[in-house]
Predicted model as a PDB file, atoms N, CA, C, CB and O in Angstrom, pLDDT in the B-factor column:
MODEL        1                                                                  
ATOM      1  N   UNK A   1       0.824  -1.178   0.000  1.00 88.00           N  
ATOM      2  CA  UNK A   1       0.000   0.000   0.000  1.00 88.00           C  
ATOM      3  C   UNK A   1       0.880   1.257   0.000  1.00 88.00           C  
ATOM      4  CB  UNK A   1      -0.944  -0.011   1.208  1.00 88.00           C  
ATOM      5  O   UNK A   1       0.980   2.063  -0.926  1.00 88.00           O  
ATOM      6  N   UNK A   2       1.505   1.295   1.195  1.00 90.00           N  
ATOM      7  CA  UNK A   2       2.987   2.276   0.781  1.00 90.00           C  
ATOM      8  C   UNK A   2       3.863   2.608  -0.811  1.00 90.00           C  
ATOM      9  CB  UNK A   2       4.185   1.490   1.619  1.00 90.00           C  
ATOM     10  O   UNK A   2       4.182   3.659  -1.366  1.00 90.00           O  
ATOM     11  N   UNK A   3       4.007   1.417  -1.105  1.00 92.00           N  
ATOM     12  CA  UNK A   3       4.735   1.626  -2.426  1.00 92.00           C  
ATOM     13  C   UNK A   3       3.526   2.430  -3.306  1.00 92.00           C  
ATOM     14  CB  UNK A   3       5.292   0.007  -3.189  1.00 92.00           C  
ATOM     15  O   UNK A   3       3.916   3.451  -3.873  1.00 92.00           O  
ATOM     16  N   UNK A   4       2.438   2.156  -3.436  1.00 92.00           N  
ATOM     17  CA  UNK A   4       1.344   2.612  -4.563  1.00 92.00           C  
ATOM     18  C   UNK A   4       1.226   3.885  -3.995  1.00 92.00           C  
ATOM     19  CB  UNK A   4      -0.199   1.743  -4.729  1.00 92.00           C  
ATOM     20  O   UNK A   4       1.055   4.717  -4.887  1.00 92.00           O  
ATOM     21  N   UNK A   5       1.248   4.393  -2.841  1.00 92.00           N  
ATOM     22  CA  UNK A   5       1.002   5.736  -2.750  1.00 92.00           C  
ATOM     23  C   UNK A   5       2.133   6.577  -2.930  1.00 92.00           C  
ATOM     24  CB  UNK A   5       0.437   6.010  -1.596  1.00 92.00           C  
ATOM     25  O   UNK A   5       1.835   7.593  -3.559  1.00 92.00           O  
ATOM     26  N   UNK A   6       3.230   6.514  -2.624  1.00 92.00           N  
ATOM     27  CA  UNK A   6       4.407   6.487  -2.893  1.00 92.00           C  
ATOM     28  C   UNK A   6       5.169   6.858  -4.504  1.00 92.00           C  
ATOM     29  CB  UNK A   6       4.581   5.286  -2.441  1.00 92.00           C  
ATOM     30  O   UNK A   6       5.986   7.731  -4.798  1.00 92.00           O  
ATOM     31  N   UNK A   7       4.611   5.961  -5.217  1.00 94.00           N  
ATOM     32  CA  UNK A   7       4.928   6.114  -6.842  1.00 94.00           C  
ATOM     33  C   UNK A   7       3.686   7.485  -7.167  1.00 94.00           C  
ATOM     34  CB  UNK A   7       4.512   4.224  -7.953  1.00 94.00           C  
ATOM     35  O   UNK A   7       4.016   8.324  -8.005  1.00 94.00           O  
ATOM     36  N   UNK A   8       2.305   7.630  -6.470  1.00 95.00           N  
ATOM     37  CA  UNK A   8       1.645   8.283  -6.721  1.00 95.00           C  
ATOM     38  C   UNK A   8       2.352   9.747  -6.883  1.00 95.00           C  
ATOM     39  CB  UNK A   8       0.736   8.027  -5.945  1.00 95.00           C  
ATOM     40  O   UNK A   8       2.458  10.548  -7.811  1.00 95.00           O  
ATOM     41  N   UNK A   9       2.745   9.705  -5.648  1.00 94.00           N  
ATOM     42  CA  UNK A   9       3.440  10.977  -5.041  1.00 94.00           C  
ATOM     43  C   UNK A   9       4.910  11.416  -5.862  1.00 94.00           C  
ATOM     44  CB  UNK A   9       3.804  10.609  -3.341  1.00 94.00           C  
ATOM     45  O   UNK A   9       5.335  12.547  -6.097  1.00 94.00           O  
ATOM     46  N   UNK A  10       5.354  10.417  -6.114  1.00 93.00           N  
ATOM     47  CA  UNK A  10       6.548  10.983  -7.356  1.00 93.00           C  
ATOM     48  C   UNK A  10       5.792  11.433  -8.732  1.00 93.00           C  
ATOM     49  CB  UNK A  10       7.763   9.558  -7.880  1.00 93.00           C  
ATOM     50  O   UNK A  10       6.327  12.273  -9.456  1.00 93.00           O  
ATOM     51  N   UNK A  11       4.817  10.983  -8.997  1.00 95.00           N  
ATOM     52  CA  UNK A  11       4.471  11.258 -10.139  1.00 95.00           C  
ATOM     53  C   UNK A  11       3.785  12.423 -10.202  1.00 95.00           C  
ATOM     54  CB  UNK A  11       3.881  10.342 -10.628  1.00 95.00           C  
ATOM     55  O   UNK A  11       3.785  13.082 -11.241  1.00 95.00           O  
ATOM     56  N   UNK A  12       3.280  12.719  -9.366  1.00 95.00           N  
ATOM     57  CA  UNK A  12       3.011  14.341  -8.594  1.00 95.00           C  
ATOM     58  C   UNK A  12       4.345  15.076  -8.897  1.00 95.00           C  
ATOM     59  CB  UNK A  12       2.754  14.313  -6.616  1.00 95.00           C  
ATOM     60  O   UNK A  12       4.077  16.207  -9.302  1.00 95.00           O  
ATOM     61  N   UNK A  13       5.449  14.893  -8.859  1.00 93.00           N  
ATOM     62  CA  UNK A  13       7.080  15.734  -8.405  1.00 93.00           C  
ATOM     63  C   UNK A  13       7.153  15.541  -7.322  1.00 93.00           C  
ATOM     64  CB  UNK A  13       7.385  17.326  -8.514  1.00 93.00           C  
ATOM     65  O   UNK A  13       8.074  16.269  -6.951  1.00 93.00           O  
ATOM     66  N   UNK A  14       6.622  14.789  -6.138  1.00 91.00           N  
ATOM     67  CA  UNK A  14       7.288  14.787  -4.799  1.00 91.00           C  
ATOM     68  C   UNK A  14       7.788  13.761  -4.185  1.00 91.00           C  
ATOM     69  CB  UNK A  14       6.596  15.189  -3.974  1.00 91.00           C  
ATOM     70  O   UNK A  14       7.685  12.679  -4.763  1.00 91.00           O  
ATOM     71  N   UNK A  15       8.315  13.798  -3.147  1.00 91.00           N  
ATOM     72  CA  UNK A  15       9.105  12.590  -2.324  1.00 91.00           C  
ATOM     73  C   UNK A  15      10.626  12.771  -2.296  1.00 91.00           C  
ATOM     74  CB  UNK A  15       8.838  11.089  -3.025  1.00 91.00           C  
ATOM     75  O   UNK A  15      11.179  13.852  -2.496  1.00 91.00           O  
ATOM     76  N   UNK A  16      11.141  11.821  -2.077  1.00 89.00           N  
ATOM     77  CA  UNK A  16      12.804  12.316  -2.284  1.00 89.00           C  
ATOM     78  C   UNK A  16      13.655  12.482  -2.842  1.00 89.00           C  
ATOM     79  CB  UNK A  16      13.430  12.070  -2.015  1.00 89.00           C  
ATOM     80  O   UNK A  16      14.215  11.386  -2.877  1.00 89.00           O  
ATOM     81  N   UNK A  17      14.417  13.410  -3.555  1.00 84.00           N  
ATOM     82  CA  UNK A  17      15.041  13.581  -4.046  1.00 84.00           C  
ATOM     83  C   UNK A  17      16.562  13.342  -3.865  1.00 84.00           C  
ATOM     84  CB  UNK A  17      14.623  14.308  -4.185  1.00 84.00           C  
ATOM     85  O   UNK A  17      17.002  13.564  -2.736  1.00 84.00           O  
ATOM     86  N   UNK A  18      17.581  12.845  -4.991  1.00 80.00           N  
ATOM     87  CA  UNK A  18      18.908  12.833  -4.478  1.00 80.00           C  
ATOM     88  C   UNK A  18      18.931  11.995  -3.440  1.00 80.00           C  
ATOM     89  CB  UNK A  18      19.405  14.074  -4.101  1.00 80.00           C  
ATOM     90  O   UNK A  18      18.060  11.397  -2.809  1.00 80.00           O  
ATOM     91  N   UNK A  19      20.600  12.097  -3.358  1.00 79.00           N  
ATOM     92  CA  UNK A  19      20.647  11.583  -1.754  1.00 79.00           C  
ATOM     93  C   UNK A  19      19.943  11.259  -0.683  1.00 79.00           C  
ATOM     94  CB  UNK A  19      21.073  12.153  -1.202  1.00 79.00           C  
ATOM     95  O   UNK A  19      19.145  12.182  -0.848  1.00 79.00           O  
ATOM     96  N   UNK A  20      19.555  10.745   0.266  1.00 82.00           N  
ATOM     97  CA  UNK A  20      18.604  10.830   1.386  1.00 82.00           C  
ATOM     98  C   UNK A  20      19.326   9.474   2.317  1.00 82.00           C  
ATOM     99  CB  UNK A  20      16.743  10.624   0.803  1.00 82.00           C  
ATOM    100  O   UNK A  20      20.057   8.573   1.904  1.00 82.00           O  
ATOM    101  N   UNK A  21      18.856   9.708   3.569  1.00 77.00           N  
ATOM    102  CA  UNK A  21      19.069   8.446   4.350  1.00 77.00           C  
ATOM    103  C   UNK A  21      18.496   8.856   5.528  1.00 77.00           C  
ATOM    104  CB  UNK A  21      20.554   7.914   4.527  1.00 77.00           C  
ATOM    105  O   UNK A  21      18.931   9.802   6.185  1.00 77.00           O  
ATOM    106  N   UNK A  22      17.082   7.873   5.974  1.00 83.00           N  
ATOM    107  CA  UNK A  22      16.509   7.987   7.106  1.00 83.00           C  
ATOM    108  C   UNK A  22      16.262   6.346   7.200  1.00 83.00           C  
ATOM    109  CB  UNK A  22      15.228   9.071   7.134  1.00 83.00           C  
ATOM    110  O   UNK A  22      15.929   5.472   6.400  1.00 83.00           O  
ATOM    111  N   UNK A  23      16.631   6.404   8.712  1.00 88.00           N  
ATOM    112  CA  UNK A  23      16.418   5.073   9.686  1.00 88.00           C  
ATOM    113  C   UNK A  23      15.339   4.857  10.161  1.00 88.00           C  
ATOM    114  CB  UNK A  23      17.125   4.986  10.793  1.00 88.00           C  
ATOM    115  O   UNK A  23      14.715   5.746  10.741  1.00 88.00           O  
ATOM    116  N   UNK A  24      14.970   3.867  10.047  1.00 91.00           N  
ATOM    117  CA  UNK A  24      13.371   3.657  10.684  1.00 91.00           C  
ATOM    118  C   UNK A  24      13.447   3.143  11.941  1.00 91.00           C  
ATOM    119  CB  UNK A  24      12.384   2.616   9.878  1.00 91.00           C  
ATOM    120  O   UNK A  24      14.302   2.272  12.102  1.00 91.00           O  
ATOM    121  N   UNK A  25      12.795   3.445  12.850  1.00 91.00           N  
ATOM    122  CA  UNK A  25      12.747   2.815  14.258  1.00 91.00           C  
ATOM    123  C   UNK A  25      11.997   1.836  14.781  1.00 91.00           C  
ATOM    124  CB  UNK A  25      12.514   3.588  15.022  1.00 91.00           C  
ATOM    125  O   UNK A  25      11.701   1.805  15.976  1.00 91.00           O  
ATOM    126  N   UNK A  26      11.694   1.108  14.071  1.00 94.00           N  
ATOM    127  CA  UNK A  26      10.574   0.013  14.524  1.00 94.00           C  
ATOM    128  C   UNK A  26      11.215  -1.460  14.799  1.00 94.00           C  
ATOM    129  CB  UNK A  26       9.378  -0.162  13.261  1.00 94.00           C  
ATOM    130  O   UNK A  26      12.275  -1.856  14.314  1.00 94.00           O  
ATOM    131  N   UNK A  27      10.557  -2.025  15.474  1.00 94.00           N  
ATOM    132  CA  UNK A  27      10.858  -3.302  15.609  1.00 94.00           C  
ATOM    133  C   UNK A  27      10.790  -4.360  14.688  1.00 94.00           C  
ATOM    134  CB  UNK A  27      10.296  -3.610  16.418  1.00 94.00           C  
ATOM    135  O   UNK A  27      11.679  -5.190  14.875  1.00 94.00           O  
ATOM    136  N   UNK A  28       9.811  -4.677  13.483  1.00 94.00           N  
ATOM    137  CA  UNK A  28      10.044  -5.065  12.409  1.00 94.00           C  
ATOM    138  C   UNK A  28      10.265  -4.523  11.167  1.00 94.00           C  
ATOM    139  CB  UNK A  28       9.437  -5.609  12.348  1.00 94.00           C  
ATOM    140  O   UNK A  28       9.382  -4.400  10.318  1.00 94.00           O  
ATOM    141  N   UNK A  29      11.356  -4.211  11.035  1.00 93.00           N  
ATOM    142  CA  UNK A  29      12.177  -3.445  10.112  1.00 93.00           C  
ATOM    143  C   UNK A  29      12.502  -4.044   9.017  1.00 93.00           C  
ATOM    144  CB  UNK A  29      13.278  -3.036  10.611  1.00 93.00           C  
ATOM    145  O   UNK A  29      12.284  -3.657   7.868  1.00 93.00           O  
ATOM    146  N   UNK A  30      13.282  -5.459   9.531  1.00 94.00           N  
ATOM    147  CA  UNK A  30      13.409  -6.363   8.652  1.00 94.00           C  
ATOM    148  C   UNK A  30      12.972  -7.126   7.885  1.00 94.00           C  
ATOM    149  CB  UNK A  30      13.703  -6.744   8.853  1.00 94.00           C  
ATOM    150  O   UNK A  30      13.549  -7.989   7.222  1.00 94.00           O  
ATOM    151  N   UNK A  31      11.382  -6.696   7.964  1.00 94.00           N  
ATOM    152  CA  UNK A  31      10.182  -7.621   7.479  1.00 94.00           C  
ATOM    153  C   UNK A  31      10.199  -6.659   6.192  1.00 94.00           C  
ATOM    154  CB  UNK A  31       8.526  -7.762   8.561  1.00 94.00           C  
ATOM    155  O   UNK A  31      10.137  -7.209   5.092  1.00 94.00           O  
ATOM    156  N   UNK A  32      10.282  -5.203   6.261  1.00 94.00           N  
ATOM    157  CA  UNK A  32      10.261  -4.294   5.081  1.00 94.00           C  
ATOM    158  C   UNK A  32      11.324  -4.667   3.955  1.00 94.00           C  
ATOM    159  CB  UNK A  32      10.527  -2.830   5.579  1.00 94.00           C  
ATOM    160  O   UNK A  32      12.553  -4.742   3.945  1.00 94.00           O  
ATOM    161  N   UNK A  33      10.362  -4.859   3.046  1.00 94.00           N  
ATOM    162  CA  UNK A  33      11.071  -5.539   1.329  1.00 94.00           C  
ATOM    163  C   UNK A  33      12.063  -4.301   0.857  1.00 94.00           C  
ATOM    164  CB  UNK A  33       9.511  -5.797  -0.297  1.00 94.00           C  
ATOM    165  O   UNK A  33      12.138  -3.181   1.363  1.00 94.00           O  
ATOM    166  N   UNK A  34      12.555  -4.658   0.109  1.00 92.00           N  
ATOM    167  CA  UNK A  34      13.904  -3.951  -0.273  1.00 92.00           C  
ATOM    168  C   UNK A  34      13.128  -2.503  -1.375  1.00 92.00           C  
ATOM    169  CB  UNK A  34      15.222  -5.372  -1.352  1.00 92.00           C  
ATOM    170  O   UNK A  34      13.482  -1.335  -1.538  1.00 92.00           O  
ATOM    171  N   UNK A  35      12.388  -3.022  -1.734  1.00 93.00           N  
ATOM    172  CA  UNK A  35      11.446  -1.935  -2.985  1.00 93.00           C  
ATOM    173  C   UNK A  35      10.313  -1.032  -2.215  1.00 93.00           C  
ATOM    174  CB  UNK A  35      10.377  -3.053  -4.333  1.00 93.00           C  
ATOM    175  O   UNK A  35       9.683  -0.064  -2.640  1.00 93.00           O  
ATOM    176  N   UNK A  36      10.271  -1.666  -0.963  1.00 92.00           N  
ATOM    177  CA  UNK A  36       9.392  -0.864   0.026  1.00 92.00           C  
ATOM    178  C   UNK A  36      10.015   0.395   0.881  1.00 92.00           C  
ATOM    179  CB  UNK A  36       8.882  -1.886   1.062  1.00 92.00           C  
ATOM    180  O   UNK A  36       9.449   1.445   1.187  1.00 92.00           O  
ATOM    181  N   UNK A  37      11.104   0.045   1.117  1.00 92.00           N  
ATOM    182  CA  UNK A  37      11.813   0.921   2.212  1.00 92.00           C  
ATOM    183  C   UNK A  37      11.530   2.467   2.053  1.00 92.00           C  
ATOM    184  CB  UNK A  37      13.436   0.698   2.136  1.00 92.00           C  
ATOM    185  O   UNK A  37      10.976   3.219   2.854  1.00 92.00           O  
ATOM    186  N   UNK A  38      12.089   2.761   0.728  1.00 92.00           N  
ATOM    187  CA  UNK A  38      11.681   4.256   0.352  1.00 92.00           C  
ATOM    188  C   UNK A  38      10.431   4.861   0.757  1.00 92.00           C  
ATOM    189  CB  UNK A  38      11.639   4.407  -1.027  1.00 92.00           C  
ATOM    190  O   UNK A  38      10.307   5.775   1.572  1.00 92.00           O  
ATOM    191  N   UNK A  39       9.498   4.259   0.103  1.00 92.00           N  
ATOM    192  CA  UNK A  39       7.432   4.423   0.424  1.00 92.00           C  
ATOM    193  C   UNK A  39       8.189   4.508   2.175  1.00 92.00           C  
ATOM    194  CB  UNK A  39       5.698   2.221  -0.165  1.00 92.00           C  
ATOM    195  O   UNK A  39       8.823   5.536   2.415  1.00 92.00           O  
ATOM    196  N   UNK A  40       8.118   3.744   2.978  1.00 92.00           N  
ATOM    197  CA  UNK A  40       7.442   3.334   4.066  1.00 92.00           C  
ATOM    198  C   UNK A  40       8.163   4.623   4.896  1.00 92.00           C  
ATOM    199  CB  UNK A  40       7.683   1.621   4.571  1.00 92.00           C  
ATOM    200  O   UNK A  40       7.636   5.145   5.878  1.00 92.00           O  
ATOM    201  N   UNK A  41       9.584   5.080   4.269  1.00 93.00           N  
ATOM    202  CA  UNK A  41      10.305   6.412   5.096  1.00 93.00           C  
ATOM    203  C   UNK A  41       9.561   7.569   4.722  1.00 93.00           C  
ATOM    204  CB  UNK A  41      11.965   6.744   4.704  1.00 93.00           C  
ATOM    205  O   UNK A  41       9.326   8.478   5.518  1.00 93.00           O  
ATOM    206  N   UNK A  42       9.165   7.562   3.476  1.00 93.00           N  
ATOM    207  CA  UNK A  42       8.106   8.599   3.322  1.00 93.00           C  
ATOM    208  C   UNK A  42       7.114   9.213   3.741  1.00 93.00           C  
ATOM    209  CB  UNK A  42       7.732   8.507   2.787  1.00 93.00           C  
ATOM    210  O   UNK A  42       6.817  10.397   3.894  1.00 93.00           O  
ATOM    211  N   UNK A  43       6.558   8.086   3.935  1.00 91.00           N  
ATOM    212  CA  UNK A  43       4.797   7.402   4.681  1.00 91.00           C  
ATOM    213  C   UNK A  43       5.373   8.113   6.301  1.00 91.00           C  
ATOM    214  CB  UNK A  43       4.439   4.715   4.730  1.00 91.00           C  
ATOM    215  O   UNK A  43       4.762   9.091   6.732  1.00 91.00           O  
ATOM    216  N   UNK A  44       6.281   7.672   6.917  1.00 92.00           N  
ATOM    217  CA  UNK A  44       6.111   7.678   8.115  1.00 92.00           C  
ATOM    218  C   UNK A  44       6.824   9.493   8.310  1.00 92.00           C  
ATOM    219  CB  UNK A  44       6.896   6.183   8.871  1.00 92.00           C  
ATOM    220  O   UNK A  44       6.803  10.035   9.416  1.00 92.00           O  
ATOM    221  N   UNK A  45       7.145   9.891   7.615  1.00 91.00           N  
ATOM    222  CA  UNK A  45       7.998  11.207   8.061  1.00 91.00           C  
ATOM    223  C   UNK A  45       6.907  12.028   8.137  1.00 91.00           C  
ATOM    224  CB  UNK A  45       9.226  11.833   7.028  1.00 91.00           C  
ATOM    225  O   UNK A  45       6.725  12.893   8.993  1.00 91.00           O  
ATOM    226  N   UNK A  46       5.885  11.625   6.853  1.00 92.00           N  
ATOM    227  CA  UNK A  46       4.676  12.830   6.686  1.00 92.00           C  
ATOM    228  C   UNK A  46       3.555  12.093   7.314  1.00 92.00           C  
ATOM    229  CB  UNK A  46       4.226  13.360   4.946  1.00 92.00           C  
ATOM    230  O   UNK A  46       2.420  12.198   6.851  1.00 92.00           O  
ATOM    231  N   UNK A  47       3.850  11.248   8.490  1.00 92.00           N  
ATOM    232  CA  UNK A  47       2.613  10.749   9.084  1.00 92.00           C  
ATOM    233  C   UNK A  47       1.549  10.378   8.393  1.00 92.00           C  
ATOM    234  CB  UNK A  47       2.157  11.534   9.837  1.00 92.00           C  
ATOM    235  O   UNK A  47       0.399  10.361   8.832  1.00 92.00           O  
ATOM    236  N   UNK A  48       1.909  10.059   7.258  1.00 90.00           N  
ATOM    237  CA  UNK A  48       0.706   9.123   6.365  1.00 90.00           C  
ATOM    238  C   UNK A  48       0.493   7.706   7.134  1.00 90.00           C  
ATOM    239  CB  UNK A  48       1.295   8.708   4.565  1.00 90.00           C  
ATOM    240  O   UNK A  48      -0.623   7.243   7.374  1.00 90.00           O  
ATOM    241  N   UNK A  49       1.849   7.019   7.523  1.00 89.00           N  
ATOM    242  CA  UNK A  49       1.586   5.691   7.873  1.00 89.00           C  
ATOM    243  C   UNK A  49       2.482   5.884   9.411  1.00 89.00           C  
ATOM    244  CB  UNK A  49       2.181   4.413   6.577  1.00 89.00           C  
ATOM    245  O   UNK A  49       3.543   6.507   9.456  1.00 89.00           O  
ATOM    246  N   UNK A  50       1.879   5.269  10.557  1.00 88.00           N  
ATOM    247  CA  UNK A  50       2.542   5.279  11.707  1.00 88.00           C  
ATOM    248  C   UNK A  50       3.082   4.221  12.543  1.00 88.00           C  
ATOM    249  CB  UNK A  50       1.913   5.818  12.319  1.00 88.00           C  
ATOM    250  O   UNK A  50       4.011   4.383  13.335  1.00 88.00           O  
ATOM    251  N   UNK A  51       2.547   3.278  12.363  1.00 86.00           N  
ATOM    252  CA  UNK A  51       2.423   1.959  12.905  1.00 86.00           C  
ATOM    253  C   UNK A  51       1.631   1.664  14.245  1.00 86.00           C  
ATOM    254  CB  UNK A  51       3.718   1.523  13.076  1.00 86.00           C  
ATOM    255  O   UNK A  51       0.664   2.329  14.618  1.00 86.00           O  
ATOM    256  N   UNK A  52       2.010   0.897  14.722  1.00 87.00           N  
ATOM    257  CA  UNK A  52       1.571   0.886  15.988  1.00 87.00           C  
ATOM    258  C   UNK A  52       2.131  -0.444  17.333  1.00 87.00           C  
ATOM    259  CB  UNK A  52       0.046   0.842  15.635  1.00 87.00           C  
ATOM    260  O   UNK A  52       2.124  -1.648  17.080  1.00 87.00           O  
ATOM    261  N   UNK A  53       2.568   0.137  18.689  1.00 90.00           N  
ATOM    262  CA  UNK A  53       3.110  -0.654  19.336  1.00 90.00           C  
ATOM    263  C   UNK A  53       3.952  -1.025  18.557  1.00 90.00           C  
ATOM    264  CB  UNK A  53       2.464  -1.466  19.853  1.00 90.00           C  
ATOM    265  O   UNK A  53       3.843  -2.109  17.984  1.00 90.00           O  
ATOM    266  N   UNK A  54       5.244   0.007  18.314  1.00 90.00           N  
ATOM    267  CA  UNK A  54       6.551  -0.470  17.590  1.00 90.00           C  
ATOM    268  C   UNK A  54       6.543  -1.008  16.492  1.00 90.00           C  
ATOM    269  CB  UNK A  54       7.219  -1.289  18.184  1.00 90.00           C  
ATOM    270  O   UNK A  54       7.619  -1.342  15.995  1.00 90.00           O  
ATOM    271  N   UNK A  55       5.638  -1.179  15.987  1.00 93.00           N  
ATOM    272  CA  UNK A  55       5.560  -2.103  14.538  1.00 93.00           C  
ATOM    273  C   UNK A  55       5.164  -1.488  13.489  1.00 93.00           C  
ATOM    274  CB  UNK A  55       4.646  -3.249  14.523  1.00 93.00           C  
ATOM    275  O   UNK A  55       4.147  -0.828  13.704  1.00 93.00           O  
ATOM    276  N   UNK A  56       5.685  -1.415  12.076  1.00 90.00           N  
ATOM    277  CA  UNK A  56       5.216  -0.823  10.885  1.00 90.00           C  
ATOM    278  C   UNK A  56       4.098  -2.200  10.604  1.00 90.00           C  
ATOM    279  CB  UNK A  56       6.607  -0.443   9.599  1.00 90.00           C  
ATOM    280  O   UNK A  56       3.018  -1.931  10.079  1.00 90.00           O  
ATOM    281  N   UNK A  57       4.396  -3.601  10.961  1.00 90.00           N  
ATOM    282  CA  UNK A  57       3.732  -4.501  10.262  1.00 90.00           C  
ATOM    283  C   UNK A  57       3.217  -4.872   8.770  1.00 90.00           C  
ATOM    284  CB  UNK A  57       3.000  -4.444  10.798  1.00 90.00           C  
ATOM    285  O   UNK A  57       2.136  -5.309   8.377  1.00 90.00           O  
ATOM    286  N   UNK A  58       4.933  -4.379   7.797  1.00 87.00           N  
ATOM    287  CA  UNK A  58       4.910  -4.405   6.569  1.00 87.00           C  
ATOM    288  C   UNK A  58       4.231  -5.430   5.925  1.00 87.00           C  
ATOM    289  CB  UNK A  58       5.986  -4.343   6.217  1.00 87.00           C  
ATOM    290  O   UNK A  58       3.729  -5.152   4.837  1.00 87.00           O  
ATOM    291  N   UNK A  59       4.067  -6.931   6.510  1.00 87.00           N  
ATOM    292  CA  UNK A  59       3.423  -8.139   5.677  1.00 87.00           C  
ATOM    293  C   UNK A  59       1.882  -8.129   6.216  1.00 87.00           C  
ATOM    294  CB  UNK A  59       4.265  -9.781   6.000  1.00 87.00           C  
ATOM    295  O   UNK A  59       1.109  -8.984   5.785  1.00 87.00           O  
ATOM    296  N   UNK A  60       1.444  -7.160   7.158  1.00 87.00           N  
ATOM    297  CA  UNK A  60       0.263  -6.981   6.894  1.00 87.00           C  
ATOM    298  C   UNK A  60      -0.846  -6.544   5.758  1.00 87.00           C  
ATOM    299  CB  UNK A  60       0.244  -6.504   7.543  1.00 87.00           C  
ATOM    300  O   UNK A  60      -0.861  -5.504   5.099  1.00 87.00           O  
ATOM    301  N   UNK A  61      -1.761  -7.637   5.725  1.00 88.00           N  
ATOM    302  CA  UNK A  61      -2.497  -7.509   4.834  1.00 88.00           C  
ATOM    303  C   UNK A  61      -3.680  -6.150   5.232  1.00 88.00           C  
ATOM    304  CB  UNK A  61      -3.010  -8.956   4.606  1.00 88.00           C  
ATOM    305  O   UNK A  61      -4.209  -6.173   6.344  1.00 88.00           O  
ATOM    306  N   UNK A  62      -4.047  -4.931   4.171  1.00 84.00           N  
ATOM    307  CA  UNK A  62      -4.448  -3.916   4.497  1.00 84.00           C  
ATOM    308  C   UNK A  62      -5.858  -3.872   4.568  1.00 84.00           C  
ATOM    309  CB  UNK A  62      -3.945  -3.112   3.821  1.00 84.00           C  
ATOM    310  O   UNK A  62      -6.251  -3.985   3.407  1.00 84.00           O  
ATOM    311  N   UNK A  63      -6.687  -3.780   5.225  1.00 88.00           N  
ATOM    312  CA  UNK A  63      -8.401  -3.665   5.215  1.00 88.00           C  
ATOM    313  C   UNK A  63      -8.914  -2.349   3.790  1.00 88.00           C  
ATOM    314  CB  UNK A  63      -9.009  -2.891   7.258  1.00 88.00           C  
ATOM    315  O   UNK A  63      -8.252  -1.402   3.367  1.00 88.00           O  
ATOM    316  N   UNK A  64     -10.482  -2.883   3.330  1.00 90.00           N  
ATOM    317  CA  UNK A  64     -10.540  -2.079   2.758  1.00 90.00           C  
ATOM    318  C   UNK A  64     -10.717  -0.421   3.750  1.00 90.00           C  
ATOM    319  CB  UNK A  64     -11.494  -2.611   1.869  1.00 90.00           C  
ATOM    320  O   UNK A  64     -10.612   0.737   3.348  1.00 90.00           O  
ATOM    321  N   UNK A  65     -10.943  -0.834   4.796  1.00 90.00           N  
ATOM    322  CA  UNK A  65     -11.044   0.807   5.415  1.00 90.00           C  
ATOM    323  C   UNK A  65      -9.795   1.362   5.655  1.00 90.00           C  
ATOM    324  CB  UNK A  65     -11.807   0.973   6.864  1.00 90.00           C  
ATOM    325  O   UNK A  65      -9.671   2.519   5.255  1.00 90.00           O  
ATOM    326  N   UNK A  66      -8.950   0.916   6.131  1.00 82.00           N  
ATOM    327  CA  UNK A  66      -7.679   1.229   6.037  1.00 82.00           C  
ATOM    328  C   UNK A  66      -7.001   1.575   4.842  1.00 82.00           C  
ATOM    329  CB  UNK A  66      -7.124   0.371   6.497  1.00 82.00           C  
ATOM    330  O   UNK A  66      -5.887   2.091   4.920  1.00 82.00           O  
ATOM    331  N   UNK A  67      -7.645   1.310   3.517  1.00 82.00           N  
ATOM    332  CA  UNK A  67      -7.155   1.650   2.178  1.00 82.00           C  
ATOM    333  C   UNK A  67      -7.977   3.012   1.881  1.00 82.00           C  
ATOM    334  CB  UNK A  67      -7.437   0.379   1.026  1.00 82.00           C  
ATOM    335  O   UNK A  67      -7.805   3.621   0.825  1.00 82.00           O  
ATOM    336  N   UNK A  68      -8.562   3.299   2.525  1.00 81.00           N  
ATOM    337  CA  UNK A  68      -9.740   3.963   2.333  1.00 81.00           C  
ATOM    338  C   UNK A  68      -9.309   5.796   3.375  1.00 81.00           C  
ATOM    339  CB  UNK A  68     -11.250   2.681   3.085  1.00 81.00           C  
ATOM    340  O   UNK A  68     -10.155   6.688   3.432  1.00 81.00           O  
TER     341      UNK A  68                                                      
ENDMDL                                                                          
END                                                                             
C-alpha cells in the first residue's frame, strides 16, 4: 500500500530527491522488502503511515477501510 502511494506521489514531483538516508525505528524493520523501504520512510515522516506498538507490520495484509 505504501509503495502505490508512494509512486503516486513521485508522479506528482514529490518525495525524495537525491541523496537521502533515514532510519526507521521500529521493531520489524526487517520484514520491510527492499522496494518498500523508500514508500514506508516517506509514509512515516509525513505521518501518512505510523504503525503501531513499535511495529510498521509491513506483511500486513491492508483492510478495505484502512485503504480507504
Amino acid at each position: 500500500m505504501a509503495t502505490i502511494l508512494y509512486r503516486y506521489v513521485q508522479y506528482k514531483g514529490e518525495g525524495f530527491v537525491g541523496m537521502w538516508m533515514f532510519r526507521l525505528n521500529y521493531s520489524d524493520v526487517a520484514e520491510i522488502a527492499e522496494y518498500a523501504y523508500e514508500p514506508l520512510c516517506w509514509m512515516t515522516m509525513h505521518k501518512i503511515m505510523q504503525g503501531e506498538d513499535g511495529q510498521l507490520k509491513p506483511q500486513k495484509i491492508a483492510t478495505r477501510a484502512e485503504m480507504a
